[in-house]
C-alpha positions as CSV (number, residue, x, y, z in Angstrom):
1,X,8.4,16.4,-22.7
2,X,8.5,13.5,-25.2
3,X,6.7,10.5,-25.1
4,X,9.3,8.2,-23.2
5,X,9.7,10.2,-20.8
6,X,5.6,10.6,-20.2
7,X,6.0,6.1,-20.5
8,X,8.8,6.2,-17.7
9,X,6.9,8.3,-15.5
10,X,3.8,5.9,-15.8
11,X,5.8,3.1,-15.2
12,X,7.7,4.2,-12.1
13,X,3.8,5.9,-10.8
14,X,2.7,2.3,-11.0
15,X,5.3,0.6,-9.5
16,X,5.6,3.2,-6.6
17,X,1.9,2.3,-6.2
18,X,2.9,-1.4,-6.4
19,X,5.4,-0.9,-3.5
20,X,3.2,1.7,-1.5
21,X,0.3,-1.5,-1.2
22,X,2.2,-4.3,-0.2
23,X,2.6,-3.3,3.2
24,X,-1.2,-3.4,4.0
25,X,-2.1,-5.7,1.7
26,X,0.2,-8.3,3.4
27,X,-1.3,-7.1,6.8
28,X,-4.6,-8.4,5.7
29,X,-4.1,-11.0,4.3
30,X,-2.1,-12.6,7.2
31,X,-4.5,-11.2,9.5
32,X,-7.4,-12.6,7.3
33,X,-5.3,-15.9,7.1
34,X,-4.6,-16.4,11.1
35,X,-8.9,-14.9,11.5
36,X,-9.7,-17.9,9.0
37,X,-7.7,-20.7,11.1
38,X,-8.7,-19.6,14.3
39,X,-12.5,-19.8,12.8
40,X,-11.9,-23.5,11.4
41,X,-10.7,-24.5,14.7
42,X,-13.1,-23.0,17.1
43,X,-15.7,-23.7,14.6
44,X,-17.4,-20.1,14.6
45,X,-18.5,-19.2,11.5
46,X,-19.4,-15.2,11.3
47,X,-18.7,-13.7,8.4
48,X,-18.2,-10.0,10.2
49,X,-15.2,-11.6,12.8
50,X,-12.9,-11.1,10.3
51,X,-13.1,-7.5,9.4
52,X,-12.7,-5.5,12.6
53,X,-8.9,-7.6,13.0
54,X,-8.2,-6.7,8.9
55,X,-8.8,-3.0,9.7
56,X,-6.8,-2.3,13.1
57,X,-3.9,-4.5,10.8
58,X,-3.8,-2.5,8.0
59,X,-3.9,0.9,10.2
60,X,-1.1,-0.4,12.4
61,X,0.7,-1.0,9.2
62,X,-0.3,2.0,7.8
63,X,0.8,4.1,10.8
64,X,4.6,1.9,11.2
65,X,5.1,2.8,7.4
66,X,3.3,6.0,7.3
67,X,6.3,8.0,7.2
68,X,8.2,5.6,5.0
69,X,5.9,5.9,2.5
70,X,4.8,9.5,2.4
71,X,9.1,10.1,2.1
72,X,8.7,7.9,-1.3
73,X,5.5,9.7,-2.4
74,X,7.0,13.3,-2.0
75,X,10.5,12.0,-4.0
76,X,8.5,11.0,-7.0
77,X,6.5,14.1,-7.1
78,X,9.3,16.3,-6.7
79,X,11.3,14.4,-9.8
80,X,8.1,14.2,-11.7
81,X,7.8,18.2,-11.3
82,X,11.6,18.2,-12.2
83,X,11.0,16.7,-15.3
84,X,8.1,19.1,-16.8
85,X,9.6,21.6,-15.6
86,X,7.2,23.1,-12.8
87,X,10.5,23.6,-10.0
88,X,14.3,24.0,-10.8
């Protein structure tokens, strides 16, 4: 295995990672976002309110895209083991 092909890897590791996050990251940050209005306009101003909504949003999301994801996770491993060679 040459060095390119070790770089390619990397690069498609990170963006599967990239891809994998955006799911939950955009769940909590809309969630945060509608938690942070909803405080402006009622005027309550607890700094834990937020947290409990940004979890249950990032597991629902988790749990839609749970299967999505894990489908994405097990093709790269199975074409990373291709390439060194572990499975023909």
């Amino acid at each position: 295995m040459d060095t390119e092909s070790i770089i390619r890897i990397l690069k498609e590791g990170l963006l599967l990672v990239l891809l994998l996050s955006i799911g939950p990251m955009m769940a909590s940050l809309v969630t945060g976002l509608v938690v942070s209005v909803l405080q402006a306009v009622t005027q309550v101003q607890e700094q834990t309110l937020s947290y409990v909504p940004k979890l249950i949003a990032v597991f629902a999301t988790l749990a839609v895209l749970g299967g999505w994801m894990l489908a994405l996770i097990v093709q790269f491993t199975q074409v990373v083991f291709e390439n060194i060679g572990l499975v023909r």
